[in-house]
C-alpha positions in Angstrom: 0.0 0.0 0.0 1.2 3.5 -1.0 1.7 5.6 1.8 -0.7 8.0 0.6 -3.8 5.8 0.0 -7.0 5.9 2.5 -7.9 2.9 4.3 -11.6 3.6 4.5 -13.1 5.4 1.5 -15.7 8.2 2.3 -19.0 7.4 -0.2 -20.0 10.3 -2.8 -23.1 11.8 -2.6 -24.2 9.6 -5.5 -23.3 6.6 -3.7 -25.3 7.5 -0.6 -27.9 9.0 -2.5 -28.5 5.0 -4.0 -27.8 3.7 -0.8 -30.6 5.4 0.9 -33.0 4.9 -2.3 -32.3 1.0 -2.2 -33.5 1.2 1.0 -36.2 2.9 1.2 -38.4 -0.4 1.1 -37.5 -1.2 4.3 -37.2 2.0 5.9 -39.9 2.1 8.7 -38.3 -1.3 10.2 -34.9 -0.7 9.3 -32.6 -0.2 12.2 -30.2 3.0 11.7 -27.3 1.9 13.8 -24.6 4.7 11.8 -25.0 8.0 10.3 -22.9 6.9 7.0 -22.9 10.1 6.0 -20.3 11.1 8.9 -16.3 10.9 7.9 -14.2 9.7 10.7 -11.8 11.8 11.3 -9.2 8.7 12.9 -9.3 6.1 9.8 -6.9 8.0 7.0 -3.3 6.3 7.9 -1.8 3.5 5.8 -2.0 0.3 7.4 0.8 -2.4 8.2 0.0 -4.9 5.7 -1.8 -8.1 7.8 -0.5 -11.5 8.7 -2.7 -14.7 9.0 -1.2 -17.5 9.7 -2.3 -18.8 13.7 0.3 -21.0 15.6 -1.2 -24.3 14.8 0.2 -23.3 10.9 -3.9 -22.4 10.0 -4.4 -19.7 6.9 -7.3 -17.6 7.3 -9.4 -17.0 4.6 -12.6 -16.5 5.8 -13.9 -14.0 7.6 -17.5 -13.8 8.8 -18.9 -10.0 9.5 -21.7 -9.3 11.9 -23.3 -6.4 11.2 -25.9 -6.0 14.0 -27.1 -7.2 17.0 -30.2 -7.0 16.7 -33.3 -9.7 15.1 -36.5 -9.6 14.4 -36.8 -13.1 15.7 -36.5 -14.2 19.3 -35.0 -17.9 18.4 -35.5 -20.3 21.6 -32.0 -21.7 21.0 -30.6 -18.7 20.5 -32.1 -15.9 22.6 -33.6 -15.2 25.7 -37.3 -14.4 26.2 -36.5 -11.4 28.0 -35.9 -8.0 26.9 -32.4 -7.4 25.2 -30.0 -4.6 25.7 -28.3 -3.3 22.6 -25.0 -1.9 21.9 -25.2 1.8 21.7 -24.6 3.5 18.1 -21.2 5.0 19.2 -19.8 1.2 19.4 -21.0 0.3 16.7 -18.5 0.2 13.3 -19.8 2.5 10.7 -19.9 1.3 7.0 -17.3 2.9 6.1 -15.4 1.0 9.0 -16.3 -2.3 8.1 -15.1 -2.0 4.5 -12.2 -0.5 5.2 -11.1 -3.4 8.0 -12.2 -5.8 5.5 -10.4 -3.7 3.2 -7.3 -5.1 5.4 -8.2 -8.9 5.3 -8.3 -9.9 2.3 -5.6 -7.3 1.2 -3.8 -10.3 3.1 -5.3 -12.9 1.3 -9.0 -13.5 3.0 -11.2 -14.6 -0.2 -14.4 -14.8 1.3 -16.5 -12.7 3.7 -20.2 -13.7 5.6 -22.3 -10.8 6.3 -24.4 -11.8 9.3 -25.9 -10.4 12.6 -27.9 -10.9 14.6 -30.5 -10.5 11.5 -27.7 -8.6 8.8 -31.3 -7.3 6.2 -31.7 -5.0 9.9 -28.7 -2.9 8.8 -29.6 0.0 6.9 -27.3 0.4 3.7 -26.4 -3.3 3.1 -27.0 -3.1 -0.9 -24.3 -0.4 -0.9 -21.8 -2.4 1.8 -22.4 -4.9 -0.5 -21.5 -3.1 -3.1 -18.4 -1.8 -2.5 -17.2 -5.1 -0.7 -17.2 -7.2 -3.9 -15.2 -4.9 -5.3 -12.4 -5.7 -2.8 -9.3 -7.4 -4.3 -8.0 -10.1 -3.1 -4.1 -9.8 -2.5 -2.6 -8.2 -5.2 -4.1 -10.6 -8.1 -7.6 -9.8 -10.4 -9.7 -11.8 -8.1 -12.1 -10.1 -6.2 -13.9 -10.8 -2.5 -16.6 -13.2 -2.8 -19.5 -11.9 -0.2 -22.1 -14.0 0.9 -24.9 -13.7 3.5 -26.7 -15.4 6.1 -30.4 -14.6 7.4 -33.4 -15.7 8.4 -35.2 -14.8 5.4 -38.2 -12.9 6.6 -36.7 -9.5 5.2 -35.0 -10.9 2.0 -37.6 -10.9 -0.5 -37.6 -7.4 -1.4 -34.0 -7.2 -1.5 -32.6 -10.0 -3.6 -32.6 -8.5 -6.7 -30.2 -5.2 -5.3 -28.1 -7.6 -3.1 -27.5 -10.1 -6.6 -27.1 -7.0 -8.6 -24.4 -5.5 -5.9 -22.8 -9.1 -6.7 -23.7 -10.9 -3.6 -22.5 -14.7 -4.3 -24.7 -16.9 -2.2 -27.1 -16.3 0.8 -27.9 -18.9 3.4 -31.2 -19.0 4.7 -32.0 -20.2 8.7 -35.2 -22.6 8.6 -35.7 -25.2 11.0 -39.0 -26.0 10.5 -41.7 -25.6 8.0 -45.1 -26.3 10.2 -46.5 -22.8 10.6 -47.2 -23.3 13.9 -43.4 -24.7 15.1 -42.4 -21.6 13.4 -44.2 -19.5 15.4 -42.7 -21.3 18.7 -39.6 -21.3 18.3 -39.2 -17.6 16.4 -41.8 -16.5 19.0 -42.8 -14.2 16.1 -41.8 -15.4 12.6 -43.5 -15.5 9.2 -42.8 -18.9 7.6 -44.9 -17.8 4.5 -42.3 -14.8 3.8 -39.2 -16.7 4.8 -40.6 -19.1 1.9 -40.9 -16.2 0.0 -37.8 -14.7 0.3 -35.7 -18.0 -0.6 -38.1 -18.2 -3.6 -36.8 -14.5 -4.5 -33.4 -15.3 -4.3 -33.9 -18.0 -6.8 -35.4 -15.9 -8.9 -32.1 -13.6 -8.5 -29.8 -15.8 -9.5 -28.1 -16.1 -6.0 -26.2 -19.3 -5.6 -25.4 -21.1 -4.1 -28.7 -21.5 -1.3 -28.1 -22.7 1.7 -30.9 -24.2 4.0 -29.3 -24.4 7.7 -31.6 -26.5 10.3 -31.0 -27.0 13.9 -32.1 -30.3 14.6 -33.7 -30.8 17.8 -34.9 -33.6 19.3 -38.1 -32.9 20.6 -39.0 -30.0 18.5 -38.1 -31.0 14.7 -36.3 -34.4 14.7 -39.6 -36.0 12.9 -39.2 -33.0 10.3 -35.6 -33.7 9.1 -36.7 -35.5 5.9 -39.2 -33.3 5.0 -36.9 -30.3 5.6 -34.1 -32.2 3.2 -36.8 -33.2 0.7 -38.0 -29.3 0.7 -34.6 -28.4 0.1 -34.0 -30.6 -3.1 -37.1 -30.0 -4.6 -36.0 -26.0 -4.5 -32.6 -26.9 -5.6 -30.7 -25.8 -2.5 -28.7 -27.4 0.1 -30.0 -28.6 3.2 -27.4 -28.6 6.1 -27.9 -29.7 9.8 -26.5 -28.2 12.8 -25.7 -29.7 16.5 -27.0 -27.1 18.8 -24.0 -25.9 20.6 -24.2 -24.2 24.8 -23.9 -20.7 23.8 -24.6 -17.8 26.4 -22.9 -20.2 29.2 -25.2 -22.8 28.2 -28.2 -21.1 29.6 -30.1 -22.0 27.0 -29.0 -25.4 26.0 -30.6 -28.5 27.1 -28.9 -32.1 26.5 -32.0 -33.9 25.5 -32.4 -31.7 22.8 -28.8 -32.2 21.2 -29.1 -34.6 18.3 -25.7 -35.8 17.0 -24.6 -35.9 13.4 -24.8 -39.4 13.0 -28.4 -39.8 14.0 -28.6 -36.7 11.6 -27.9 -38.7 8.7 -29.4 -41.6 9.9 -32.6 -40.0 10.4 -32.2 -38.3 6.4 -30.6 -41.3 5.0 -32.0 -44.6 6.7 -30.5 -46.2 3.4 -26.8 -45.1 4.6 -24.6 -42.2 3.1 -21.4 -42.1 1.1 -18.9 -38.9 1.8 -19.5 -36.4 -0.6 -15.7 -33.8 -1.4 -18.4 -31.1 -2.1 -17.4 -30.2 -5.3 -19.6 -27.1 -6.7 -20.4 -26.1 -3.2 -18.6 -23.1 -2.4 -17.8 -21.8 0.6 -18.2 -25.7 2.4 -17.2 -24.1 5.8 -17.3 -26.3 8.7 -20.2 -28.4 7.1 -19.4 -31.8 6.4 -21.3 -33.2 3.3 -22.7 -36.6 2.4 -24.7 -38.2 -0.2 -27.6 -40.6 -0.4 -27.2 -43.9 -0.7 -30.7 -45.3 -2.0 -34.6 -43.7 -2.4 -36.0 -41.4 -4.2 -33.3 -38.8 -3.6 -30.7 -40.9 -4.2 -27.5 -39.4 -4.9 -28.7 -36.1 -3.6 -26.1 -34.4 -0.9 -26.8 -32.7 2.7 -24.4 -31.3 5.3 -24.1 -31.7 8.6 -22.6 -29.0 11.1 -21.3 -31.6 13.9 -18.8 -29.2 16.3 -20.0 -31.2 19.2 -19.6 -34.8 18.2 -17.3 -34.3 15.4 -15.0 -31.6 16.1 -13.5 -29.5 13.2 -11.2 -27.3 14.9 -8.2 -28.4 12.7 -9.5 -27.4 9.6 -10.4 -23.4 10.5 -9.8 -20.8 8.7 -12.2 -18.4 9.9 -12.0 -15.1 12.1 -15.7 -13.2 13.5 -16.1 -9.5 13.6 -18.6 -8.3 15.8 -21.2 -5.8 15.2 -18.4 -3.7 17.8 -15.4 -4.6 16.4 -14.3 -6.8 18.5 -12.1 -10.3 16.3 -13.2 -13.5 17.6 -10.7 -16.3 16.9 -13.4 -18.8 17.8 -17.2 -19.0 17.8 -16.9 -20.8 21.6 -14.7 -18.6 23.4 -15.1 -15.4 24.7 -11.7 -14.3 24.0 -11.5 -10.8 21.4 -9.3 -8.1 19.9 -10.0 -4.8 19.9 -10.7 -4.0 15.8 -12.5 -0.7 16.6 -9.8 1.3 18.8 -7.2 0.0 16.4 -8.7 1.3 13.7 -10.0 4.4 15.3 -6.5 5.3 16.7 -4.9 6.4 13.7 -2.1 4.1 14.5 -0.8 2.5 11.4 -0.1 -0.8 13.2 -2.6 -1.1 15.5 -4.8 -3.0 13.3 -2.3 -5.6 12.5 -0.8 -6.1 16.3 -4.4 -6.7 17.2 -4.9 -9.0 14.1 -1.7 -11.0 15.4 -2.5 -11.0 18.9 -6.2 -12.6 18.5 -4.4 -15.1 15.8 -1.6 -16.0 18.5 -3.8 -16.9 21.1 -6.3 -18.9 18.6 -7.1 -22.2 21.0 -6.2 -25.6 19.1 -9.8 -26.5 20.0 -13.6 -25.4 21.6 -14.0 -26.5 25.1 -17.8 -27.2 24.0 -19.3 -30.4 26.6 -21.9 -32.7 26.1 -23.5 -31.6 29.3 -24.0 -28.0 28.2 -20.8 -26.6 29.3 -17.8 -24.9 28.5 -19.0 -22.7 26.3 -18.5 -18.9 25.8 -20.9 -16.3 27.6 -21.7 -14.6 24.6 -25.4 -15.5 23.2 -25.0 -16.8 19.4 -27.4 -13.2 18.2 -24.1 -11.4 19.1 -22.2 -13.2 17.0 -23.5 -14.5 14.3 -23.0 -18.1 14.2 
């Protein structure tokens, strides 16, 4: 990087006269964490270029990118009944922030970035973010960042035209149930009819891949995991299941409920599976996928999400920004670095001594236990998954 170049470009007033007019379709329920409009005065010095290798010899390449706190849904796995207090606007990173860290990341080589949230379709100005993040480059060659998105759905109908045009690769869509009345229960206020609608509309966009990511629960939706798999086929997306993991100190995680990737597939694939490489499915993650063995869908491939039975620790390549700017090195510790003052300081290499520290201290493993302990405090909404 040239001395004199900015690490976070300030939007034109064309720019954030579209990025406004994108979102006018949402405006009344939008949530207006940052006025984008608003330079920051601390985010013009060149930046120490960013190192990612961790100690255990682990590349990052992946960087997931929570964008709010906040939901419009009230999961039961994933966040309490009770009232929620939200971090204040001054915490949060601005746009113009969160390009301009991941501006940093894959300058160093990161290929792929998750927008998520809490619900990401909250966060006013994502067509534009958008935007301007697929036009990243990755290292110093001609390919660009790929960006893809996770969300519940309910929100995504109107804006999956702007978010393929803006080039958004692939969104994943959260669906763990498709009786009306589960859906209700365990959103405590979901539409399943506009989630529907919304992966329907990013069909219709072009997006792909689609993701279809299920928490199965025993007791809740362990009879529905074939229907759920048959849904996604028939749509021409990818189902994948995930073990429900003790987030927020395990306050809401009960054993009974955990079902383990093996009764996963047997309960998708009486008929036995065969391991699948996952060719054509980009962005694999930490999913694991496998492919029927006999029936009607024979041949047809799901995932499963197992970091409780079958631990994938070895294989990361992921860091988690958080809404605040704080770099998680791992989903299930509550160990951070401090993205925001770094890159509010002006300090040319606070960014990167931050990036190393968090990537130093990356554990070898999750401390995750079958009786609901050892996880992080932090509730999974903070996060992002």
């Amino acid at each position: 990087m040239s001395p004199g170049r900015l690490l976070f470009a300030y939007p034109p007033p064309r720019v954030l006269r579209e990025l406004w007019a994108c979102d006018k379709m949402s405006e009344s329920s939008a949530v207006d964490l940052v006025q984008i409009q608003r330079p920051s005065r601390t985010l013009t010095a060149p930046v120490e270029r960013l190192s990612l290798g961790d100690r255990q010899g682990r590349r990052i390449r992946y960087l997931r990118v929570s964008l709010t706190d906040r939901c419009n849904y009230r999961c039961t796995y994933c966040m309490p009944a009770e009232a929620q207090t939200y971090d204040p606007k001054s915490s949060v990173l601005s746009l113009e922030e969160v390009v301009g860290v991941v501006r940093e990341f894959a300058r160093a080589g990161v290929s792929r970035v998750r927008l998520t949230g809490g619900e990401p379709t909250l966060r006013r100005g994502i067509v534009e973010l958008v935007r301007s993040l697929t036009a990243l480059p990755v290292g110093e060659g001609p390919e660009l960042l790929r960006v893809t998105m996770t969300t519940n759905g309910e929100r995504f109908a109107p804006l999956a035209g702007p978010l393929a045009e803006a080039g958004l690769s692939g969104v994943t869509v959260s669906l763990d149930t498709l009786d009306p009345d589960r859906f209700k229960a365990i959103t405590r206020r979901g539409d399943l009819q506009r989630v529907r609608d919304g992966i329907a509309a990013a069909a219709a966009a072009g997006l792909a891949p689609i993701k279809l990511n299920t928490v199965a629960l025993r007791g809740f939706n362990h009879d529905e995991l074939p229907a759920i798999a048959a849904f996604a086929w028939e749509q021409g997306l990818t189902p994948r299941f995930i073990e429900l993991m003790p987030m927020g100190s395990g306050s809401l995680f009960a054993p009974g409920e955990l079902m383990a990737a093996a009764e996963i597939r047997a309960a998708i694939a009486p008929g036995g599976t065969v391991a699948d490489a996952a060719e054509g499915v980009a962005g694999a993650g930490p999913a694991t996928y496998w492919r029927l063995c006999e029936g009607p869908y024979r041949g047809l491939r799901f995932g499963t999400i197992a970091a409780m039975t079958e631990n994938f620790c070895a294989s990361c390549n992921r860091l988690r920004l958080s809404t605040t700017g704080q770099l998680h090195g791992c989903l299930a510790r509550d160990d951070t670095g401090d993205i925001r003052s770094a890159v509010r300081s002006g300090d040319p290499g606070a960014l990167a001594r931050v990036v190393g520290t968090v990537l130093g201290t990356k554990r070898d493993a999750h401390g995750f236990k079958m009786d609901g302990s050892g996880g992080p405090t932090k509730a999974m909404v903070s996060i992002g998954g």
